[in-house]
C-alpha positions as CSV (number, residue, x, y, z in Angstrom):
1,X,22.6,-8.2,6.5
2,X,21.0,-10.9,8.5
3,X,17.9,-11.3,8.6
4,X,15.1,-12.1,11.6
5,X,15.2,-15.6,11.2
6,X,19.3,-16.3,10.9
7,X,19.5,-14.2,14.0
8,X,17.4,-16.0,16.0
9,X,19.2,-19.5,14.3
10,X,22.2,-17.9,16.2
11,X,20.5,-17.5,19.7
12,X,21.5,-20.4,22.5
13,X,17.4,-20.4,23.1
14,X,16.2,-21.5,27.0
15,X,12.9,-21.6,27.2
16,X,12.9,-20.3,30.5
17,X,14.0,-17.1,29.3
18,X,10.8,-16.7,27.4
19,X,8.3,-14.0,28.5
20,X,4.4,-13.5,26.7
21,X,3.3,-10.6,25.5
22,X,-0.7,-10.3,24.8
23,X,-0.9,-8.7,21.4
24,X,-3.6,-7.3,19.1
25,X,-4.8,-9.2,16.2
26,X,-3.2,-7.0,13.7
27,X,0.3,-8.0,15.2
28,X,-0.3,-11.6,15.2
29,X,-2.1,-11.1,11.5
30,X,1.3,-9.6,10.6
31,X,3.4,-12.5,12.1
32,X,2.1,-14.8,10.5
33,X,2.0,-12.7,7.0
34,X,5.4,-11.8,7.7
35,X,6.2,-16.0,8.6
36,X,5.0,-17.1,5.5
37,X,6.3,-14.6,3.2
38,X,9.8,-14.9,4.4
39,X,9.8,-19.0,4.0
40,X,8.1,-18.6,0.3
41,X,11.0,-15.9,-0.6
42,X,13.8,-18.5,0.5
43,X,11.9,-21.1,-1.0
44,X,12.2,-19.2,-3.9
45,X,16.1,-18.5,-3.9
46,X,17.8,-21.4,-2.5
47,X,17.0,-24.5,-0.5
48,X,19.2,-23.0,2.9
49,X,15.9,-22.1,4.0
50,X,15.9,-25.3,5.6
51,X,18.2,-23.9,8.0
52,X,15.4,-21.2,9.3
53,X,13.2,-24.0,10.6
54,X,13.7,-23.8,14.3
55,X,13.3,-20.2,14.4
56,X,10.3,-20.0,12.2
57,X,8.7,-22.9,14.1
58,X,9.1,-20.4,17.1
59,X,7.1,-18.0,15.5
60,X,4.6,-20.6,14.2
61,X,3.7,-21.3,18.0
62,X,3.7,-17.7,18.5
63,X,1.3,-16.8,16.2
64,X,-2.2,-17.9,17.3
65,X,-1.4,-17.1,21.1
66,X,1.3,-14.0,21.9
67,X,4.3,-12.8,20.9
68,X,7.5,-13.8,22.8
69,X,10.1,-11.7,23.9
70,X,13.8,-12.2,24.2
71,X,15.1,-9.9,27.3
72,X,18.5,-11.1,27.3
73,X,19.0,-11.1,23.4
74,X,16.6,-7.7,22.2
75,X,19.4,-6.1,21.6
76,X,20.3,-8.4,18.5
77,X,16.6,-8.5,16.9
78,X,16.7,-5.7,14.4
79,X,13.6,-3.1,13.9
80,X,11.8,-3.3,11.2
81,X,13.9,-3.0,7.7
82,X,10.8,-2.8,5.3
83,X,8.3,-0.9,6.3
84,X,6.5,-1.0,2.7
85,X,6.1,-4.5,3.0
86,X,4.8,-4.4,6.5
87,X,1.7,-2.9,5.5
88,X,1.5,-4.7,2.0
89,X,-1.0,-7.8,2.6
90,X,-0.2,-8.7,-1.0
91,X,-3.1,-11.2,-1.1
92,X,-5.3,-9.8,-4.0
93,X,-6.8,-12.1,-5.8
94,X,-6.8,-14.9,-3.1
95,X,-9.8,-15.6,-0.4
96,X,-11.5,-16.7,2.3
97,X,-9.0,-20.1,3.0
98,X,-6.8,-19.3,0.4
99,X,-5.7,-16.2,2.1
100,X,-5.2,-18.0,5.5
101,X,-3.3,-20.8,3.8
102,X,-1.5,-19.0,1.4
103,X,0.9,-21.0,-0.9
104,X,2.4,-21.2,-3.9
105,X,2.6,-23.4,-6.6
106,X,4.9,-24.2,-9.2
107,X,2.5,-23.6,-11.9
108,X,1.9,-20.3,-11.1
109,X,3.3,-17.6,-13.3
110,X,3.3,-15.2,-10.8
111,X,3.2,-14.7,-7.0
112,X,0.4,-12.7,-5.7
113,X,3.4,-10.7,-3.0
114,X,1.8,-7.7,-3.1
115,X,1.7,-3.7,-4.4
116,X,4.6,-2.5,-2.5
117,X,7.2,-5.5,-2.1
118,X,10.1,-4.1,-4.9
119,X,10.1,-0.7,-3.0
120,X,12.5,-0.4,-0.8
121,X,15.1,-1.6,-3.5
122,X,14.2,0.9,-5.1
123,X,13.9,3.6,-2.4
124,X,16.3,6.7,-1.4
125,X,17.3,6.0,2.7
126,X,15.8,10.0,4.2
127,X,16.3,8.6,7.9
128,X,15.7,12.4,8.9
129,X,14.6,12.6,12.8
130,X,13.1,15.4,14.2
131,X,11.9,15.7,18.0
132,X,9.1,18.1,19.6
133,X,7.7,17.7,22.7
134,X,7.9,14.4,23.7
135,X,7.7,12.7,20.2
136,X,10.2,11.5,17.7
137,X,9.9,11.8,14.4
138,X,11.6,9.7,11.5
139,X,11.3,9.7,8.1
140,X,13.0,6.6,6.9
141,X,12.7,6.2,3.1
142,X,11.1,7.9,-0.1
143,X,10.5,6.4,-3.5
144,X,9.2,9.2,-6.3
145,X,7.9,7.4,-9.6
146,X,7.5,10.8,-11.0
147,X,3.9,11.3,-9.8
148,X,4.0,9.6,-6.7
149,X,5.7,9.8,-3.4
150,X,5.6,7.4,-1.0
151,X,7.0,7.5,2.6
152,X,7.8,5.6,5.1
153,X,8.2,6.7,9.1
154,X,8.6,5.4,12.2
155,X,7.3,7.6,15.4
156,X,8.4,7.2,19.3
157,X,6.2,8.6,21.4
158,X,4.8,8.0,25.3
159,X,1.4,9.1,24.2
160,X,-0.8,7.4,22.7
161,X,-1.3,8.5,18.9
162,X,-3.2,5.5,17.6
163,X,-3.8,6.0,13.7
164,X,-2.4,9.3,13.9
165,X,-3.9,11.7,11.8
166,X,-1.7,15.3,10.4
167,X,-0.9,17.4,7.8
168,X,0.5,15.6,4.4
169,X,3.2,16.7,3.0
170,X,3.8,19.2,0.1
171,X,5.7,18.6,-3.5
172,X,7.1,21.8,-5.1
173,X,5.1,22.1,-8.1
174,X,2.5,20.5,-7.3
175,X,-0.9,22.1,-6.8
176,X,-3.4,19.2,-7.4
177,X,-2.5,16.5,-4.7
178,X,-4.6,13.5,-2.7
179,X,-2.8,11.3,-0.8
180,X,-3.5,8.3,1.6
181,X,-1.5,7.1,4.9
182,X,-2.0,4.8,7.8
183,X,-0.1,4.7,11.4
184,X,-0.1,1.2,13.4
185,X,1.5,0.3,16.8
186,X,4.3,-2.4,16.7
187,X,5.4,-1.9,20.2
188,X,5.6,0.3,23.5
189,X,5.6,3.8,23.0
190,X,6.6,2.9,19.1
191,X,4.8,3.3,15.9
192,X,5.7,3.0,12.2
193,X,3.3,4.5,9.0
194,X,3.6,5.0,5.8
195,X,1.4,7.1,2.8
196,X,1.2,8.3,-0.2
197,X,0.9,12.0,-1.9
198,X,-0.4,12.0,-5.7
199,X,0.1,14.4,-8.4
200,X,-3.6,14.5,-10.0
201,X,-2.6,16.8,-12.6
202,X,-0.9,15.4,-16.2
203,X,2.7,17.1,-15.2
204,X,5.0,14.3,-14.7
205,X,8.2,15.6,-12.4
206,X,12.1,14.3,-12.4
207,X,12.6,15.7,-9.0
208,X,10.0,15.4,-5.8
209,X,11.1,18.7,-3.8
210,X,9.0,17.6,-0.8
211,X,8.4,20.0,2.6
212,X,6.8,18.3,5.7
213,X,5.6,20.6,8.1
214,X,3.9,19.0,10.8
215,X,2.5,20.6,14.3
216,X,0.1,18.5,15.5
217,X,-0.3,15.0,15.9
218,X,-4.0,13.8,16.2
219,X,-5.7,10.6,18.1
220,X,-8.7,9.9,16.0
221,X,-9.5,7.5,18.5
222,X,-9.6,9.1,21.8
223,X,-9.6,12.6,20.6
224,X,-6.4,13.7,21.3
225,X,-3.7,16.3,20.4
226,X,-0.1,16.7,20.6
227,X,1.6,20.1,19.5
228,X,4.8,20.9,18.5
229,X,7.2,21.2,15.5
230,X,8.3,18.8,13.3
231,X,9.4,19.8,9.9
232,X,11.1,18.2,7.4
233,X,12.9,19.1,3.7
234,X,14.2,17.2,1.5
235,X,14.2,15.6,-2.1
236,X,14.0,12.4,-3.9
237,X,14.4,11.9,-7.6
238,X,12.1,9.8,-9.9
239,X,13.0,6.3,-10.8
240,X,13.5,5.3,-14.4
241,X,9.9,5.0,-15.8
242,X,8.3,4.0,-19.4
243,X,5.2,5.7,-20.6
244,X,2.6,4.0,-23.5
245,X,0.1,6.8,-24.7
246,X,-3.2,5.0,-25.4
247,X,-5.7,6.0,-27.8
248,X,-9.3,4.9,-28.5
249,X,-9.0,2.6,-25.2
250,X,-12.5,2.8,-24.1
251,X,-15.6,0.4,-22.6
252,X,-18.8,1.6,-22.4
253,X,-22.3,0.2,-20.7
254,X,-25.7,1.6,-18.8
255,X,-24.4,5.3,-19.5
256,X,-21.1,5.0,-18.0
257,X,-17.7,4.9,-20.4
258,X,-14.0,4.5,-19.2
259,X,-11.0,5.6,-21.1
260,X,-8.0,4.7,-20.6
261,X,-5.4,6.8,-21.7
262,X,-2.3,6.3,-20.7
263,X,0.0,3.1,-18.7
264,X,3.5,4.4,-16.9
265,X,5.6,1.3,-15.8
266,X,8.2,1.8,-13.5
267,X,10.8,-0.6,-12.2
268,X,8.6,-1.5,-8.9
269,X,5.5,-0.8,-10.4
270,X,3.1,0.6,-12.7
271,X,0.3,3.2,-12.9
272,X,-3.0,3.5,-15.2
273,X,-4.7,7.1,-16.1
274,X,-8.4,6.4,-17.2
275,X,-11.1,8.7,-16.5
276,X,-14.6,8.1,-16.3
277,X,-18.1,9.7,-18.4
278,X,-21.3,9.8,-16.6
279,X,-24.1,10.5,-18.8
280,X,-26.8,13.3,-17.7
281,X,-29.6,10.5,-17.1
282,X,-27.3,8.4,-14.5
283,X,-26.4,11.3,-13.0
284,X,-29.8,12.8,-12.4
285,X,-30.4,9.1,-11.1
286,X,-27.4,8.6,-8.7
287,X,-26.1,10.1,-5.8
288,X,-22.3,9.0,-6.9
289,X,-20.7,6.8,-9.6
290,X,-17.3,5.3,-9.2
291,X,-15.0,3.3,-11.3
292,X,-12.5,1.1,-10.5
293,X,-10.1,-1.4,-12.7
294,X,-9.1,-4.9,-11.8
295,X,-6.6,-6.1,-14.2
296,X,-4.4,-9.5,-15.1
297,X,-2.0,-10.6,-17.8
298,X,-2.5,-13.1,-20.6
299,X,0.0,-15.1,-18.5
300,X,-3.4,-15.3,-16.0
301,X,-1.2,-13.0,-13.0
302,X,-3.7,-10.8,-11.2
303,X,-2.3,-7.2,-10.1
304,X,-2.7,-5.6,-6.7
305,X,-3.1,-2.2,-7.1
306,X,-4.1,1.4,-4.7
307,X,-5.9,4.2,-5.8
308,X,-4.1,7.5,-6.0
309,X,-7.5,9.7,-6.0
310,X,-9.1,11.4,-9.0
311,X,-9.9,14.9,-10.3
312,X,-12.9,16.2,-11.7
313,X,-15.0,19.4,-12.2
314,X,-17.4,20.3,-8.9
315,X,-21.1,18.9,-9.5
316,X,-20.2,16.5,-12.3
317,X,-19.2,12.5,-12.3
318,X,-16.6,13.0,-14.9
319,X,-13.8,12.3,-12.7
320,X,-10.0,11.5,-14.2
321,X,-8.5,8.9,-12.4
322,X,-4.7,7.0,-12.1
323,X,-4.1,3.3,-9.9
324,X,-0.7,1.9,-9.0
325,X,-0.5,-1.9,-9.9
326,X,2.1,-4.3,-8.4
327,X,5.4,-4.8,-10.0
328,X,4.1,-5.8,-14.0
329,X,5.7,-9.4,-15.2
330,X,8.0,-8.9,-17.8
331,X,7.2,-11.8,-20.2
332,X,3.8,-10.3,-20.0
333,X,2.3,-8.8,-23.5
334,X,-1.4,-8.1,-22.6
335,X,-3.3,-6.6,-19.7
336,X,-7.3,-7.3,-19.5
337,X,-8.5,-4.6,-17.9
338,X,-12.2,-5.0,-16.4
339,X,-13.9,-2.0,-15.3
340,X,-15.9,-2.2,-12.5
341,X,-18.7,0.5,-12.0
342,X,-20.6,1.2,-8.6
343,X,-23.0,3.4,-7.8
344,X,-25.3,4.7,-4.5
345,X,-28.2,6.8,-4.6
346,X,-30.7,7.5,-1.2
347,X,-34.0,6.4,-1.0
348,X,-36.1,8.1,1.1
349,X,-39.0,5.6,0.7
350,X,-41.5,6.0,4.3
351,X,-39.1,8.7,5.7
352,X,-36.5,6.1,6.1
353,X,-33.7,6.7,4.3
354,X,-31.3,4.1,2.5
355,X,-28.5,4.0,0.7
356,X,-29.4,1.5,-2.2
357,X,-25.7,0.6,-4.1
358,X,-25.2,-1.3,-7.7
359,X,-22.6,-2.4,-9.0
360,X,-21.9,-3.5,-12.6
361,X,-18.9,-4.6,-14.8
362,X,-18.1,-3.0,-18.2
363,X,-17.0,-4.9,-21.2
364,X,-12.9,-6.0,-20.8
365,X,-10.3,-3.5,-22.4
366,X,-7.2,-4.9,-24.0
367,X,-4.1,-3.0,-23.9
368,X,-1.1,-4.4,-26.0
369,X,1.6,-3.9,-24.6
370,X,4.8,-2.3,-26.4
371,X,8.2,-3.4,-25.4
């Protein structure tokens, strides 16, 4: 299938025919993420991209101002084919300039492209639609690495539903869940989302059984509500996955340790179960401890990665935890894992409360990796 840019290569362009569009920042942001990307791919693959210039000049133009539409060729501009990379910024690691000007060099092992870029190859097509009142409802595609599912959906609707806000789905089985999701506008009456539902216990599943039983749909921004019925069943099986049991992983420091116990890597991905101690004096002392891992390679690659939520008993800080990481290099045969502790407490000095944070990093953890 073509893409954006060798449609638009195909289009007899007159500039008359051009129409702007004022759009928010987060479209242009995704423009020119979506620009830049696309060239660095081809760059990658074959030197044709040279082809795509004069339709990715277009969009350069476009970028800083509006966006431009085509009314006599919309019909030939496809939707949008990957919605997991849509919402993957896939610039961890990068900064300030760098992530403005992001670009790749040759020296570099590995491309900073972000957590969710290999999922749609490896996704099951749902493209279920459901419509209640007024609204249309679409789930497009499901990936299940045996602990996680993540979907993708795009929703029509006249109203607007902003960042809409409803019920996460449920995974037969499954009794310990968190999840996290996000909804964004990408044109009139049109939105597409896409989030994540966890399985926080150790039971790893072949099969995600999943039931979507939504009747609301909530504006967190203005407040509103639309009712009706949009339900939704279906399964998706677990890709191939490769689990390393760990043993006497640990880092400790200032009454905090972290273990990590276990590493499942997946074709797209991979995930790390650590959990974290808090000893009785910190935890007398803070209001809330929380840690998180940044990891590279010992080929120097850095790893995007989203938390999937933790578990722990009510009233303690001992929380287990588990973070999908970005696709893992295959010539890689160490991660450095550095733990990264912070905590909050209120201080209620002269009847003014504040929240007073610290943060701190624990020794490194090596995991060797077995192949």
């Amino acid at each position: 299938m073509k893409d954006i840019y060798q449609l638009l290569n195909d289009v007899n362009l007159d500039e008359i025919e051009f129409e702007e569009m004022e759009v928010s920042a987060l479209e242009k942001a995704n423009v020119k993420r979506t620009l830049k990307k696309s060239i660095i791919i081809k760059n990658k693959q074959t030197k044709a991209w040279k082809m795509n210039i004069a339709a990715a000049s277009i969009l350069v133009g476009l970028s800083l101002t509006s966006f431009v539409t085509l009314p006599a060729y919309a019909g030939n501009i496809p939707v949008i084919e990957d919605i997991f990379r849509f919402f993957d910024h896939g610039t961890t690691g990068l900064s300030g300039a760098d992530k403005e000007d992001f670009n790749e060099s040759k020296d570099t092992q590995k491309k900073n492209i972000g957590l969710y870029y290999d999922y749609k190859k490896y996704s099951n097509e749902i493209n279920i639609t459901k419509e209640s009142n007024g609204v249309k409802f679409t789930i497009n595609d499901a990936v299940f690495d045996g602990k996680t599912a993540t979907l993708t959906y795009t929703i029509e609707s006249e109203q607007d539903i902003g960042n809409a806000n409803f019920t996460l789905p449920r995974i037969s089985g499954m009794y310990a869940t968190g999840g996290t999701g996000i909804t964004t506008k990408i044109d009139t009456n049109k939105y597409v989302g896409f989030l994540t539902v966890n399985n926080l216990e150790d039971e790893k599943f072949d099969v995600a059984d999943i039931k979507w039983n939504i009747d609301s749909i909530k504006n967190p921004d203005n407040k509103t509500e639309i009712k009706g019925d949009w339900k939704f069943d279906f399964s998706v099986k677990a890709t191939e996955s490769k689990v390393q049991i760990l043993s006497g992983i640990t880092s400790e420091k200032n009454g905090v340790k972290v273990n990590v116990e276990k590493i499942s890597i997946t074709p797209m991905s991979f995930t790390l179960f650590y959990n974290q101690e808090v000893s009785e004096l910190i935890q007398s002392t803070w209001d809330g401890v929380h840690v998180d891992l940044e990891i590279k390679d010992d080929l120097g690659n850095i790893y995007s990665g989203q938390e999937n939520g933790g578990e722990g008993a009510e009233g303690t800080y001992n929380i287990n935890w588990s973070k999908t990481f970005e696709k893992l290099d295959q010539k890689a045969s160490k991660l450095i894992i550095t733990p990264h502790v912070k905590s909050s407490h209120n201080s209620n000095a002269q009847a003014k409360p504040n929240t007073v944070k610290e943060e701190h990093k624990l020794d490194d953890i090596i995991i060797e990796l077995v192949k």
